[in-house]
N, C-alpha and C positions, 0 to 999 in steps of 0.2 A: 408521536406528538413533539418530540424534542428534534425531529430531521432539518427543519428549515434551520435551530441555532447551530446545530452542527455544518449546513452546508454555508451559515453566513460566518464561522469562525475560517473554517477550510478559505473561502474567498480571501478575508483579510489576511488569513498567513499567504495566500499566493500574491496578492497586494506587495505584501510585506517584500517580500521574497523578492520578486519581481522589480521591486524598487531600491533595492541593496544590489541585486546586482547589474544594474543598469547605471549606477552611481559613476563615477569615474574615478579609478584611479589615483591615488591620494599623491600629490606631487613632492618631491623629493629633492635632495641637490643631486645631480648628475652631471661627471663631465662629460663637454663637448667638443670640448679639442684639447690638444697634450702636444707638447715635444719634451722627449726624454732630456733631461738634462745632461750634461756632459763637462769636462773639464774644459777650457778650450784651450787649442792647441795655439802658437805663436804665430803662427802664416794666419790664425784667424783672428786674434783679437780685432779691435778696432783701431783701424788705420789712423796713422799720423793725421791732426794731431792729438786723438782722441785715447791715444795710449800715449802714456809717459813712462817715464822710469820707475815711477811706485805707484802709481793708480793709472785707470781709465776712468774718462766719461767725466774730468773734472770741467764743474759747470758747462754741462752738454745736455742735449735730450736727446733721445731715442724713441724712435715713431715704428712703428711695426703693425703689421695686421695678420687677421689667423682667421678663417674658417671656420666658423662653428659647423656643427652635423644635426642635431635637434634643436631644436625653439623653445622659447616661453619669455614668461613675461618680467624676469629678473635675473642677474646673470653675478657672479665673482668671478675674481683673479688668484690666480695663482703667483706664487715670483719665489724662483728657485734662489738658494747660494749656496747649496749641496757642495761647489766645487770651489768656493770664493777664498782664498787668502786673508780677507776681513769681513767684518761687517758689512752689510750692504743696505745704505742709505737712500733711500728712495724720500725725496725732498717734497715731490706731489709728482701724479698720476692723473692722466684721465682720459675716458673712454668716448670713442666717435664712430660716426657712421666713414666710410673711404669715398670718397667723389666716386658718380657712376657703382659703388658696388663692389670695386674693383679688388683685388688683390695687389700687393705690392705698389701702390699708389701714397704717393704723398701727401695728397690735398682732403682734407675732411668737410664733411657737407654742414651749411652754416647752420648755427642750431644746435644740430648733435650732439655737442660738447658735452659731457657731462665730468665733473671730478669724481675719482673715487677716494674714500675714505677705509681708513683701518681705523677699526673700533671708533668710528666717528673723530678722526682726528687725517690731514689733509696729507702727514706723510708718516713713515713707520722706519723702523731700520730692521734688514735679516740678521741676524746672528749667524756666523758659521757653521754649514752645515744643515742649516735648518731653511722652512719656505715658512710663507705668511699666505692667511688668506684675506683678502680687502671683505668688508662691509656688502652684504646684498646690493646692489645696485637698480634703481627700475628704469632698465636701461631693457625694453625689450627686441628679440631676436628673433628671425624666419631660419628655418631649417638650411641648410647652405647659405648662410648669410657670410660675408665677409665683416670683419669692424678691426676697426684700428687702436691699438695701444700706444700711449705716447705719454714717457717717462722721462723726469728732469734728476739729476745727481746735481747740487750745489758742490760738492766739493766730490764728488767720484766717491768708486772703491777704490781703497786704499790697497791695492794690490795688483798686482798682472798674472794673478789665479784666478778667474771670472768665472760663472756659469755660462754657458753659450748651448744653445742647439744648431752648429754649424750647416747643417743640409735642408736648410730651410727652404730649398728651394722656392723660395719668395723673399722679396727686399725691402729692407727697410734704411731707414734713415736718421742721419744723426748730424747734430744743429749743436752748434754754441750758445749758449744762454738756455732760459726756461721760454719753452715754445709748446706746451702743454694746451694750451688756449688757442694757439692760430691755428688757422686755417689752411694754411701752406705752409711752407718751409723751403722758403727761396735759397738757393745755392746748398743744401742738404746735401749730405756725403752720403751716397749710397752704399750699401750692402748686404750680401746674400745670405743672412744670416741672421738668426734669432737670440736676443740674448736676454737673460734674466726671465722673461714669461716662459712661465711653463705650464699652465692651464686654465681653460675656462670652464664654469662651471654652471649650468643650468638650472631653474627653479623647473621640474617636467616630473609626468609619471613615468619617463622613459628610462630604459637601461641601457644599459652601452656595453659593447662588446669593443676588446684591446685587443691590439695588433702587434703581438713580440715578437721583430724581427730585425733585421739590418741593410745595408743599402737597398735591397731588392725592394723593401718595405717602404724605404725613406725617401724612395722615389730616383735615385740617382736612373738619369736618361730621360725623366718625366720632362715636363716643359715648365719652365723657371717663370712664376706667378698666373699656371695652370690649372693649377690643382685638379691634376692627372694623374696622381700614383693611383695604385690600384686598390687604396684602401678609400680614398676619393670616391674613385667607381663607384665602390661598395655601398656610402654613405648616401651617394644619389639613387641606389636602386633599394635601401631601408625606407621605411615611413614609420616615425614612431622610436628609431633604436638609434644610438650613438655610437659613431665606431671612432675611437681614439686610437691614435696613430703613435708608438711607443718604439718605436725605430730608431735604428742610427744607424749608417755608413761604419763598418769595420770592425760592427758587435760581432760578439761572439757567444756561444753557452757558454763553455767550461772554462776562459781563461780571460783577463782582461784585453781589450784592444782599445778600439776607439769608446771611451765608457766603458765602464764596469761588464763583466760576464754578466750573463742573464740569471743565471742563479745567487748573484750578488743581488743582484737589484730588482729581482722582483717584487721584495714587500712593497718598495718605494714605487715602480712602476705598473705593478700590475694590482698587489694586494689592497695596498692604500688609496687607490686609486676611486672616486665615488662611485657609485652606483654601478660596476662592474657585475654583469652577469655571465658573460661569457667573453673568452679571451681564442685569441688564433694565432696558435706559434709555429712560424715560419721560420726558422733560425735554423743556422748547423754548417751553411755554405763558408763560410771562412775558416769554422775549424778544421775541415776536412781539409781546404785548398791550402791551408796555413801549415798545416800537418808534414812532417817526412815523410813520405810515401814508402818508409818502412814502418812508420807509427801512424800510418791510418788505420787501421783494423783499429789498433787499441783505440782510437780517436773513434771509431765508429759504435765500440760497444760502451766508451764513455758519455757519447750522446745518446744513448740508449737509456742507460739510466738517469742519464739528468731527463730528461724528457719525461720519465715515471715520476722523479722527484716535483717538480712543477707541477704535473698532473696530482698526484697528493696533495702537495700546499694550495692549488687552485681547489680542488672537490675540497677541502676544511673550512675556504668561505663557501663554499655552494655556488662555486663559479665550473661550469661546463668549459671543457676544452678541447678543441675542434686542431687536430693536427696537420699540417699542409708540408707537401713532400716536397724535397730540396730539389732543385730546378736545375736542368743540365748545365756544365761550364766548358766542355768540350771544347778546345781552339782556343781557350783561354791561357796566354801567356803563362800568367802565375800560377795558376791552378790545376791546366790540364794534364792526366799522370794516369796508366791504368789503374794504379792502387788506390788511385784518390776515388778514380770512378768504380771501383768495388765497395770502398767504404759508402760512397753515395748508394749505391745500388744495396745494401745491405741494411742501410740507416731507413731507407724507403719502403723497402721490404717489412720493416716493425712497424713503421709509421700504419703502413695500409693494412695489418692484422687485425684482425676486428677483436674489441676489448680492453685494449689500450686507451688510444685517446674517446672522447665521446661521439666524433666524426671524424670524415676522412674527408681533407681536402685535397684533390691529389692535383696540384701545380703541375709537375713534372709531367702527366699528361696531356694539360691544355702547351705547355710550353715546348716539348722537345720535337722534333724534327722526328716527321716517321722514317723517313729518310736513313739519318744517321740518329739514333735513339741518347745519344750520350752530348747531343749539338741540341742550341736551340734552333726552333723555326728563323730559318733567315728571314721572315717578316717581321719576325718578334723581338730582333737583336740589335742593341742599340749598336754595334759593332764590335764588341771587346769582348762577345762571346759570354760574358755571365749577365750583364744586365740586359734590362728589357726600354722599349720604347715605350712611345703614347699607345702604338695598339696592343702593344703586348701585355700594358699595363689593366689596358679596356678589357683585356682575354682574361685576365687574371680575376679581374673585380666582377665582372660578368660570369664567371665559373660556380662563385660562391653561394650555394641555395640559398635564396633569404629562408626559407621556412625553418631553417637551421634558430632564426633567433623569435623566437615566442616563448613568454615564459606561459608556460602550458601547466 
C-alpha cells in the first residue's frame, strides 16, 4: 500500500541529487597570469629619463599588457614592491582592452577604459616589501585574452630598488605625465619589461596549475610579444584551468641568483598564490651548470632533497606536484662538463622514480637529441645549447597530459 510513497520519495531524492550536481561550480578568485617578482638589476631599470638618481617613474606612466589563461566576468590586480627601496605610490591605475587584441601594443580600444580602485579610492601606496590587491573590477575576460595595464606615479618610487619582472618577453611603455585615460601614447619609450604588476586575478570556478622554473620557463628564445613559451602552449591546449607562469631567467633552487632560490620564495610564489591546485617544477638547470664540477654530485643530492621539501610544503595545501626532468645543456659554453652531465643524469633518474613527485614530466625526453642524448634536438635549439626555440617550446607545452589537471 505504501510502494507508490516510497517510489515518489526515491524520484524527488534523484531530482534532488541530480540537480546539486549538475549545479556549476561555485566561482572563486583565481589567478591568471603572474610574473615572479624580482629585484631589478641596473642594465634594467627604466631608461633615461625615467630613472634618476633617487627614484624612477617621477611623474611618468607605465602601460603594459599580460595574458590572461582563464575567463570570467570580473578580474583584480596585483602590484608587487617585494624588492622596492620605498614605498610605492601608485597615483591612479587603469585597465583596457590592446588595439587588435594584441600583445605588446600601445594603443587601447576607445571605450575599454576602465579605472581601478583600491578599497574604492583611485590610488593606494605599497609599503615595503609588501603587494596590494585593487577592488573586483567588472572588467570581463575570454581565456587567452590580452589587456593592458597602465599606471601613473606623480612623484615616482623614491628609490632605484624597484620591483621589475625583467623577461617579459613583451613591451611596454612609458610616457611623461598621467596617460592613464589615452588611448595612445605618442612618442612612448619602449621596453621589454614588466614592472610593478605582478598578477591578475579571476572571478572562475577554475584552478590553476604554477609553473617553478627559470629561463627555460620564462621563455628566453620564445618570440618577443608571442606568447610562445611553453607554458603559453600549455594554457592554449587547457579549457577550464589556469597555468601561471612563476619563472625567471637565472633562478635557482638552492641558492639565490637572479630572484630569490626557490625554496625562499615559494610561500610567496607558489603557496600564496590563489586558487593553486597543481604546480610543475622545472628547476635544477643552473644549479648544476653553476656548480664546480667537483661539487656537482653534492649539488645533485642537494636538489634531491629540496625537491621532497616543496613536494611536502606543496601536499600541506593539497596542491599535486608534477616533476619535469632537466633538459640537456651539452655544447653549452658555461654549463657543458661530464660531472655536470652525471649530476643531470642522476637528478633525472629520482625525478622519473615513481613515488616522488605525483607525475612525471619527462622534458628531457621530448627535448634531447637521440643522436647525442646529453645535446638538445638541433631543431629544438635556439643556438646556445641550453635554451629552446618556438618549436621546441610547442614540443614542450604539447608533451604535457592535460588529463593530468582534473580535480577528480
Amino acid at each position: 500500500m505504501k510502494r507508490p510513497l516510497v517510489i515518489s520519495i526515491l524520484a524527488v531524492l534523484t531530482v534532488l541529487f541530480v540537480g546539486a550536481s549538475a549545479r556549476p561550480a561555485p566561482s572563486h578568485w583565481v589567478a591568471t597570469w603572474t610574473s615572479m617578482p624580482q629585484l631589478t638589476e641596473p642594465g634594467n631599470l627604466p631608461p633615461a629619463p625615467f630613472t634618476g638618481t633617487d627614484r624612477v617613474l617621477d611623474n611618468a606612466s607605465l602601460r603594459e599588457t599580460a595574458q590572461v589563461t582563464v575567463g570570467g566576468p570580473r578580474i583584480r590586480l596585483r602590484f608587487s614592491n617585494a624588492f622596492g627601496g620605498a614605498p610605492l605610490p601608485l597615483t591612479a591605475v587603469s585597465v583596457a582592452r590592446p588595439v587588435s587584441g594584441a600583445a605588446g601594443v600601445s594603443s587601447v580600444v576607445p571605450g575599454s577604459v576602465l579605472p581601478v580602485t583600491f578599497h574604492g579610492k583611485p590610488s593606494t601606496t605599497v609599503p615595503q616589501g609588501a603587494q596590494v590587491v585593487s577592488d573586483p573590477l567588472p572588467f570581463p575576460v575570454r581565456s587567452l585574452e590580452n589587456i593592458a595595464v597602465t599606471a601613473y606615479l606623480a612623484h615616482g618610487q623614491a628609490s632605484t630598488s624597484i620591483t621589475s619582472h625583467p623577461g617579459s618577453r613583451t613591451t611596454s611603455y612609458l610616457l611623461s605625465g598621467n596617460h592613464v585615460s589615452d588611448l595612445e601614447l605618442p612618442g612612448a619609450t619602449p621596453v621589454d619589461h614588466w614592472y610593478f604588476l605582478s598578477g591578475i586575478e579571476v572571478l572562475s570556478p577554475a584552478s590553476a596549475v604554477a609553473v617553478i622554473g627559470d629561463s627555460i620557463s620564462d621563455g628566453r628564445g620564445s618570440t618577443t610579444n608571442g606568447n610562445d613559451r611553453w607554458p603559453n602552449v600549455l594554457a592554449a591546449r587547457l579549457h577550464g584551468v589556469s597555468v601561471v607562469n612563476e619563472a625567471a631567467g637565472g633562478n635557482r633552487v638552492l641558492q639565490d641568483g637572479l630572484g630569490p632560490n626557490v625554496l625562499a620564495r615559494l610561500d610567496r610564489d607558489l603557496l600564496s598564490t590563489s586558487g593553486v591546485s597543481w604546480a610543475i617544477v622545472f628547476e635544477g638547470v643552473n644549479d648544476i651548470g653553476t656548480a664546480t664540477p667537483a661539487a656537482a654530485g653534492d649539488v645533485a643530492a642537494q636538489l634531491i632533497d629540496a625537491y621532497d621539501q616543496i613536494i611536502v610544503r606543496a601536499h600541506a595545501q593539497d596542491i599535486r606536484v608534477y616533476g619535469a626532468t632537466i633538459t640537456p645543456f651539452g655544447g653549452n659554453t658555461a654549463y657543458d662538463d661530464p660531472a655536470r652531465e652525471e649530476a643531470r643524469q642522476r637528478v633525472n633518474a629520482w625525478i622519473r622514480q615513481p613515488g616522488h613527485f605525483d607525475a612525471l614530466l619527462d622534458f628531457d625526453k621530448v627535448t634531447r637529441d637521440p643522436a647525442k642524448p646529453s645535446q638538445l634536438r638541433p631543431a629544438y635549439d635556439v643556438g646556445d645549447h641550453l635554451h629552446l626555440n618556438p618549436a621546441g617550446y610547442q614540443a614542450l607545452g604539447s608533451s604535457v597530459p592535460a588529463g593530468l589537471f582534473r580535480n577528480d
